[in-house]
C-alpha positions in Angstrom: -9.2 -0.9 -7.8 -12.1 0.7 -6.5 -12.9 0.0 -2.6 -16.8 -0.9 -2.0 -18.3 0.9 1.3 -21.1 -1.7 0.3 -19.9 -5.2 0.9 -19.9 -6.7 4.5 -16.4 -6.6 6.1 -16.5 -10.5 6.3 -16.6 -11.1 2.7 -13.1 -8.7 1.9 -9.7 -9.1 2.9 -6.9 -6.8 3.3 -3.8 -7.4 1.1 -0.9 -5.2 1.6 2.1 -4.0 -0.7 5.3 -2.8 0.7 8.4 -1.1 -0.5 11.6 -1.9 0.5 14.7 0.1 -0.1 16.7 3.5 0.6 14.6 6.6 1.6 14.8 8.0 -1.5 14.3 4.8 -3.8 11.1 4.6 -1.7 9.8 8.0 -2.1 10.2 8.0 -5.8 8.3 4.6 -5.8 5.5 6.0 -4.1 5.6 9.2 -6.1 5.7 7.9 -9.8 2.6 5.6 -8.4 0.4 8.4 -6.9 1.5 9.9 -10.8 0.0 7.0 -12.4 -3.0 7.4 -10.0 -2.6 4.0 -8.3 -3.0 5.2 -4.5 -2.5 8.9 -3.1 0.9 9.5 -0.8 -1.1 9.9 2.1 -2.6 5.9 2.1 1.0 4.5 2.4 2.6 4.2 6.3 5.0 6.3 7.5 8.9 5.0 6.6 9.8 1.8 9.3 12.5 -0.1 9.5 12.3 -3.4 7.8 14.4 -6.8 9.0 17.1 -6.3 5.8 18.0 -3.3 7.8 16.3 -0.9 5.1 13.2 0.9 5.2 9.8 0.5 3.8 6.6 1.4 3.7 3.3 0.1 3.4 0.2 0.4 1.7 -3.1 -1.9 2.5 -6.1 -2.4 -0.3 -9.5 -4.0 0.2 -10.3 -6.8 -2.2 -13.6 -9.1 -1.9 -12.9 -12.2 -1.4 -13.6 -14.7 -3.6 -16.6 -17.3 -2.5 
């Protein structure tokens, strides 16, 4: 979805994705999405540990919000 540099930061949101899993089940995840041209390696966070005791990492999109 494309961001807008246009609309007033009050009126969009951030909503964030995350993967959770091994290393390498996350790095394939994020590959075969940059692939499909959903969002480019570099926007996701660096690998953290999540509360399950695997990793994940996270992306964060701009949508409008809806009035």
């Amino acid at each position: 979805m494309p961001q807008s540099t246009d609309a007033p930061v009050e009126s969009r949101e951030p909503v964030q994705l995350m993967v959770i899993g091994s290393a390498q089940g996350i790095e394939t995840i994020v590959q075969t999405l940059h692939l499909r041209g959903f969002a480019h390696v570099s926007e996701w966070s660096i690998a953290m540990p999540h509360s399950s005791g695997r990793l994940m990492r996270v992306l964060t999109r701009w949508v409008q919000q809806e009035r």
